[in-house]
C-alpha positions as CSV (number, residue, x, y, z in Angstrom):
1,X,-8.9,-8.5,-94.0
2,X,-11.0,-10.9,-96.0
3,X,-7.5,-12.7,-97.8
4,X,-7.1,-13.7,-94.1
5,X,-10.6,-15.3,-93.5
6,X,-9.8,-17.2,-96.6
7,X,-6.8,-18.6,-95.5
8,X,-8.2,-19.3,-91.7
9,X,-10.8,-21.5,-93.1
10,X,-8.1,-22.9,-96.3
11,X,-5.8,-24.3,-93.3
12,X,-8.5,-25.9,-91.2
13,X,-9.5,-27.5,-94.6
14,X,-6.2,-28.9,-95.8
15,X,-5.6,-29.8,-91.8
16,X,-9.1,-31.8,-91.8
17,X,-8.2,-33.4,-94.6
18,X,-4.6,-34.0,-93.9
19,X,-5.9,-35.9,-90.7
20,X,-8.3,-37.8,-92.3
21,X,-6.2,-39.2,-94.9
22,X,-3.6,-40.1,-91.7
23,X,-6.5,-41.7,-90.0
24,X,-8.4,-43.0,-92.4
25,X,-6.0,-44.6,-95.2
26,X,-2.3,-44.4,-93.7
27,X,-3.4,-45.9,-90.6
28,X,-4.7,-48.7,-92.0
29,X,-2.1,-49.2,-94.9
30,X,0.4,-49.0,-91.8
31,X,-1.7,-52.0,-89.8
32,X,-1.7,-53.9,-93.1
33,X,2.1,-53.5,-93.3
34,X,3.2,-54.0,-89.4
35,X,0.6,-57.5,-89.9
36,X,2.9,-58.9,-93.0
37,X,6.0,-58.4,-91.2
38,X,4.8,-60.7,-88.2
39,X,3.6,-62.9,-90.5
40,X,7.2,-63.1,-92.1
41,X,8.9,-63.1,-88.6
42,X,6.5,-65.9,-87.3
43,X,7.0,-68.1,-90.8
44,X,11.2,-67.6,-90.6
45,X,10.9,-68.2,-86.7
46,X,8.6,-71.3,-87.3
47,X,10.5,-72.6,-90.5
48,X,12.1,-75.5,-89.1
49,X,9.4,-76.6,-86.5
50,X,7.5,-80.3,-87.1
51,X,4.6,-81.9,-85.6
52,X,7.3,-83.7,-83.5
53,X,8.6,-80.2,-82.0
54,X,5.4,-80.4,-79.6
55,X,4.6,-77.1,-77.5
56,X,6.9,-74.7,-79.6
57,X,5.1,-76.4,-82.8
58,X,1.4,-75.7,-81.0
59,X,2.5,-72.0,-80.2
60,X,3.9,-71.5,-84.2
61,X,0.2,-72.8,-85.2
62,X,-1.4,-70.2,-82.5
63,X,0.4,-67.3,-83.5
64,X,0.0,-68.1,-87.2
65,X,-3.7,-68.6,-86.9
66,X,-4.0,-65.1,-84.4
67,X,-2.2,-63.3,-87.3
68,X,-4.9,-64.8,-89.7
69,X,-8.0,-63.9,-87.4
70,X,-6.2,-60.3,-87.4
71,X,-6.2,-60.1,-91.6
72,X,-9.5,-61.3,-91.6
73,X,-10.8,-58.5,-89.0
74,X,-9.1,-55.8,-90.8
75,X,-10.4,-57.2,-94.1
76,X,-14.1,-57.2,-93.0
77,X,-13.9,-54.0,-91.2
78,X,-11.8,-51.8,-93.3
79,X,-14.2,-50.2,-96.3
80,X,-14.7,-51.6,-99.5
81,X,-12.2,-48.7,-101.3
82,X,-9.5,-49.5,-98.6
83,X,-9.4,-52.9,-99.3
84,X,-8.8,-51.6,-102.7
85,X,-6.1,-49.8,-102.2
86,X,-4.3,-52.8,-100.5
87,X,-4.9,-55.2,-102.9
88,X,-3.5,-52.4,-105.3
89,X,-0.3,-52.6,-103.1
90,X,-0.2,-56.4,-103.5
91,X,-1.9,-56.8,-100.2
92,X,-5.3,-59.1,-99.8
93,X,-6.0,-59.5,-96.2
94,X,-8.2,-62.3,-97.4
95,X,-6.4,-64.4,-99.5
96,X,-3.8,-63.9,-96.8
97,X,-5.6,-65.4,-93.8
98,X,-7.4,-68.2,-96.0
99,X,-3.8,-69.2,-96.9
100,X,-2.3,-68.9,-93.3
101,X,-5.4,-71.3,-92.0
102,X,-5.6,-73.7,-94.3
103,X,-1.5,-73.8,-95.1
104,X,0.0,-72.0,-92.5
105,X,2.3,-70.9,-95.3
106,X,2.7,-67.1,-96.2
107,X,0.1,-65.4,-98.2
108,X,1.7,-62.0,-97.6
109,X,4.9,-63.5,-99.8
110,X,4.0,-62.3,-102.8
């Protein structure tokens, strides 16, 4: 009776960790990753747009700086060791929306 116990309370511990390591670090790697590919969609939509284009050149700039506000809230809330972990994959969240304010070019391009 007792190996049974011991494998009741192994399970809930491999399932409360399994959830937080889907909540709590695959989540956010996921947002980090689903962010970067609008970025690239908005940069190869936006590639040939000038000053001159007007309203579709004013709605480029919006979406590129709403995609920069997003890095920079993910960035600032995600913890210290997260943001580790993405600049480990080649992602900073940071350096990204600096670029895509001041540039509007693509700091996810790596």
């Amino acid at each position: 009776m007792p190996s049974y116990g011991l494998s009741l309370i192994g399970s809930l511990l491999v399932g409360a960790l399994g959830w937080i390591v889907a909540n709590f670090v695959a989540r956010p790697i996921r947002q980090a990753y689903e962010l970067r590919e609008c970025v690239w969609v908005e940069l190869l939509v936006s590639a040939n747009v000038s000053v001159l284009d007007g309203e579709h050149y004013t709605r480029s700039v919006e979406n590129l700086r709403r995609c920069a506000a997003q890095a920079s809230a993910l960035d600032i809330a995600w913890p210290h060791v997260l943001r580790w972990v993405l600049k480990a994959l080649r992602i900073d969240l940071r350096e990204a929306a600096t670029a895509l304010l001041e540039r509007g070019e693509g700091a996810f391009l790596h």
